[in-house]
LUMLO-815260 format. One record per residue (C-alpha): residue in one letter; residue number from 1; z, x, y. Coordinates in pm, whole numbers, plus 50000, padded with zeros to 5 digits. Example, Ala and Ser with C-alpha at 12.3 -4.5 7.8 and 13.67 -1.06 7.14 Angstrom:
! LUMLO-815260
REC resn resi    c3    c1    c2
REC    a    1 50780 51230 49550
REC    s    2 50714 51367 49894
! end
This chain:
! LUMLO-815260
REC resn resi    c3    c1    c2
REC    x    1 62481 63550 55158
REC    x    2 62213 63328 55402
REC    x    3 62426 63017 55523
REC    x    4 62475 62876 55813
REC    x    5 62642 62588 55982
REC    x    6 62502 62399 56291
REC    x    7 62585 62114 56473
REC    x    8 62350 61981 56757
REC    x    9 62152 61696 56868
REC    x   10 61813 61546 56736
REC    x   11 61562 61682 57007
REC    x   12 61311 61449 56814
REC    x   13 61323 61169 56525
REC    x   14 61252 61365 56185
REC    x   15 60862 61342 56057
REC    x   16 60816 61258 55703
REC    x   17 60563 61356 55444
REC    x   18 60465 61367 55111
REC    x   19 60317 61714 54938
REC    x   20 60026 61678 54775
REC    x   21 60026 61718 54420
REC    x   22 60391 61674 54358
REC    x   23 60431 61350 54612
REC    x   24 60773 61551 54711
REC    x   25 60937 61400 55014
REC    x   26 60964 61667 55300
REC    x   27 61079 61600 55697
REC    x   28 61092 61848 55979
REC    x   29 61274 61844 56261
REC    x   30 61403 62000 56516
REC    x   31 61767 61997 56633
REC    x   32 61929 62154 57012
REC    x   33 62233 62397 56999
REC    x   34 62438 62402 57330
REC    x   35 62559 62765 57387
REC    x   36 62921 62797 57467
REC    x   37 62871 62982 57803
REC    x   38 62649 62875 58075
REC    x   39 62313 62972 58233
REC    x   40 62168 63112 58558
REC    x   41 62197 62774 58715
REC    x   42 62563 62691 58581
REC    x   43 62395 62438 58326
REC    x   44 62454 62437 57946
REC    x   45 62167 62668 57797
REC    x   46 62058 62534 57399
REC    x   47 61910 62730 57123
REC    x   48 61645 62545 56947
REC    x   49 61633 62486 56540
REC    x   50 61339 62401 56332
REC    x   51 61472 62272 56040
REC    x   52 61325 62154 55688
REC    x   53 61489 61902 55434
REC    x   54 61344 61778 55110
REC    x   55 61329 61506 54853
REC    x   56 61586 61210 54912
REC    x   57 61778 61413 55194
REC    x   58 61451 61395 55387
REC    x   59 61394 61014 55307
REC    x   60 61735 60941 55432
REC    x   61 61739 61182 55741
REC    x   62 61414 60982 55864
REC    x   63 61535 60665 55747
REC    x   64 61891 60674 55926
REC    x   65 61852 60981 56228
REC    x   66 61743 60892 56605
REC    x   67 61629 61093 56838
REC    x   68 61922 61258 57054
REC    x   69 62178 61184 56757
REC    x   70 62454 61450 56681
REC    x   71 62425 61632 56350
REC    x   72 62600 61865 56144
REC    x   73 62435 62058 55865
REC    x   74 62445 62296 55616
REC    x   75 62156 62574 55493
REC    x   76 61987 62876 55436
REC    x   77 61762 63039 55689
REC    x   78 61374 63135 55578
REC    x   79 61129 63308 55746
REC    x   80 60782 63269 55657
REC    x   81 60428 63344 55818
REC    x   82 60073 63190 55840
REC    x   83 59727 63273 56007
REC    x   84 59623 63066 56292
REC    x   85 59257 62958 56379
REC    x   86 59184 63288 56539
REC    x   87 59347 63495 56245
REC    x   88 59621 63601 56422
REC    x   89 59930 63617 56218
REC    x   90 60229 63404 56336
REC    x   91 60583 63357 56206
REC    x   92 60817 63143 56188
REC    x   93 61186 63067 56135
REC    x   94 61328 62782 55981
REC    x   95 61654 62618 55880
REC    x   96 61601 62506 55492
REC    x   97 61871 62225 55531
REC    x   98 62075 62155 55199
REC    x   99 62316 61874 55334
REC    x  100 62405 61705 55664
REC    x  101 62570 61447 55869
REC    x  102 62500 61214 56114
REC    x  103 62735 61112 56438
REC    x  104 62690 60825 56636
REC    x  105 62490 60491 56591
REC    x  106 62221 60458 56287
REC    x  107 61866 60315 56307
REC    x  108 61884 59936 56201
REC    x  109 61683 59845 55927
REC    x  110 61391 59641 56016
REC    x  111 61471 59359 55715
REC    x  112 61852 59331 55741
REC    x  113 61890 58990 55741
REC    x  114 62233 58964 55606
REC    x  115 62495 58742 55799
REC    x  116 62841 58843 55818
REC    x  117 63132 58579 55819
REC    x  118 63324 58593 56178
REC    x  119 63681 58530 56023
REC    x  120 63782 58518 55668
REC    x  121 63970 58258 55567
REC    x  122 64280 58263 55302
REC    x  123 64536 58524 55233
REC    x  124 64481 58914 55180
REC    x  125 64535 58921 54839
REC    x  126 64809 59192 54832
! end
């Protein structure tokens, strides 16, 4: 079984992009891990995810995630590997998310222009 659970903080807002071809929604980002125990220094060490989300997931992660923002989430990890310029093979690790959650305030919606009533007047009706 390949699952695992983290819960960190947004090192960076999520990036957004389309594939070509398919015009499927997919966002990277990464997220920081504090370690239980403590470094050199007596300061929290983190472990570093790079994580990848697709279709609506990733449209919602960018529309609603801030940088610094505490997340939980759910996935599989993949390893994969590329050439570089010089032909040198690198690889990399990722965290293929499958679901998440998001802690603490939202981004605002640029447009919401919606006015809320300070006190409601009449009885609760039950």
């Amino acid at each position: 079984m390949n699952k695992i659970i983290l819960a960190g903080r947004l090192v960076k807002e999520p990036e957004l992009k389309f594939l070509d071809g398919s015009g499927k929604a997919v966002a990277r980002f990464t997220i920081a891990v504090n370690r239980k125990t403590k470094g050199k220094e007596g300061k929290r060490e983190a472990d570093f995810f790079n994580c990848v989300i697709f279709g609506k997931l990733a449209e919602g992660i960018t529309k609603y995630a801030n940088k610094g923002q505490e997340i939980v989430l759910t996935g599989e990890v993949r390893n994969r590997s590329y050439e570089d310029k010089d032909n040198i093979k690198r690889y990399i690790t990722e965290v293929y998310v499958s679901e998440f959650d998001l802690f603490g305030s939202y981004k605002k919606e640029e447009n919401n222009n919606i006015d809320y009533p300070e006190e409601l007047d009449g009885d609760i009706p039950f």
